[in-house]
C-alpha positions as a printed NumPy array, in Angstrom:
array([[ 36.635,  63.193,  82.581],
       [ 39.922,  63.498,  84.077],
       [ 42.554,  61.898,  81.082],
       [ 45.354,  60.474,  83.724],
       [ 41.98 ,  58.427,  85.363],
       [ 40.534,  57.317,  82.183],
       [ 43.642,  56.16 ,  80.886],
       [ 44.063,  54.009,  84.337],
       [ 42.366,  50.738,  82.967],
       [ 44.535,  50.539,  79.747],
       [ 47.66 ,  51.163,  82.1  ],
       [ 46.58 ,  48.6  ,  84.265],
       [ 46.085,  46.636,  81.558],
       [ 49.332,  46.714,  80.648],
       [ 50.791,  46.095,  83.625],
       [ 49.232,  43.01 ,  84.239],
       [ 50.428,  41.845,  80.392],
       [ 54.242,  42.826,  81.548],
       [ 54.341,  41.109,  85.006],
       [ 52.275,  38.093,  83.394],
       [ 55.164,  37.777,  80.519],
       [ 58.235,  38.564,  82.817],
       [ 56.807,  35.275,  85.193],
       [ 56.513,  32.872,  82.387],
       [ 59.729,  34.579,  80.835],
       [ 61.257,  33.782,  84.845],
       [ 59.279,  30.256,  85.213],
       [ 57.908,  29.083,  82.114],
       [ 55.365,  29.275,  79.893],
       [ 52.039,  28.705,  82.346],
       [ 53.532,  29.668,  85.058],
       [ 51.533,  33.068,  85.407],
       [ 48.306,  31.393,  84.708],
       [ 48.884,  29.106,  87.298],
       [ 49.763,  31.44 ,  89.858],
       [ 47.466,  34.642,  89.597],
       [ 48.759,  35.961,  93.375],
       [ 52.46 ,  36.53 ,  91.896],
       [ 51.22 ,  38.158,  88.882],
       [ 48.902,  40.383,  91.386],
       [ 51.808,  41.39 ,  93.36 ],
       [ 53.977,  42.322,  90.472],
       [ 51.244,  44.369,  88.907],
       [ 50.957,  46.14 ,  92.782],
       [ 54.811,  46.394,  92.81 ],
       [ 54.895,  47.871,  89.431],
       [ 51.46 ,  50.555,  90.532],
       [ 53.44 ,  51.306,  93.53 ],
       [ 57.054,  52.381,  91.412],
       [ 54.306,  54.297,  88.776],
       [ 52.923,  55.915,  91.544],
       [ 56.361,  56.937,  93.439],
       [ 57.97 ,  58.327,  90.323],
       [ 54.661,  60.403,  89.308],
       [ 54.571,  61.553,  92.718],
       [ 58.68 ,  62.646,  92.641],
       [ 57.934,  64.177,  89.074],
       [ 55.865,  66.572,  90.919],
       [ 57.514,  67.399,  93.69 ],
       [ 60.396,  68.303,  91.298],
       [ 57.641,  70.409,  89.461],
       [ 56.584,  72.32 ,  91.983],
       [ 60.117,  72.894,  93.982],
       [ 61.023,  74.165,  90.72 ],
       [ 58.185,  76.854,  90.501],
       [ 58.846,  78.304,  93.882],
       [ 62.562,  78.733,  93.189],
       [ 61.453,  80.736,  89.941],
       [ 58.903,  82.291,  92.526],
       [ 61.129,  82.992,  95.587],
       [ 64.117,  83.783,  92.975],
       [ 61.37 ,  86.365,  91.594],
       [ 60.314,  88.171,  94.271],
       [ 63.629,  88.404,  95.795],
       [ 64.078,  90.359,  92.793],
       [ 61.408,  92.564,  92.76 ],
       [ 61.737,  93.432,  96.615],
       [ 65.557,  94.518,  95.817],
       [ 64.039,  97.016,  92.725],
       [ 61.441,  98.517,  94.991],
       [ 64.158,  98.547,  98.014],
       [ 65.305, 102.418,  97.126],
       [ 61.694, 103.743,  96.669],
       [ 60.45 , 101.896,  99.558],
       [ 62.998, 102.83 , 102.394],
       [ 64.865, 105.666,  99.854]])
């Protein structure tokens, strides 16, 4: 089993607590309960941002690894430049 996926529901989970407490927190205590669409759309909001930083964390990743890559070869091309072409 994949850890990021079965660690979804208790992230979830937790999301739903946080928007839940930042509307009654905003609107008062009962607020959430009574209006389940605006906690929904907070807990989308906030599985949307989760979602856009993961995804920038890896782009970062990667674009990292093929600088060391391109920075790399680069390198070993100009060592093997004299034996190759003399």
């Amino acid at each position: 089993v994949d850890p990021a996926r079965a660690a979804a529901p208790a992230r979830t989970a937790g999301y739903l607590r946080d928007a839940a407490a930042a509307v009654d927190a905003l609107f008062g205590e009962g607020y959430a309960r009574d209006n389940p669409a605006l906690v929904a759309s907070l807990v989308q909001a906030t599985a949307i941002e989760a979602a856009i930083a993961a995804g920038e964390r890896a782009h970062g990743e990667a674009l990292a690894l093929a600088r060391q890559i391109s920075r790399e070869t680069n390198e070993t091309i100009l060592k093997l430049k004299p034996r190759i072409f003399g």
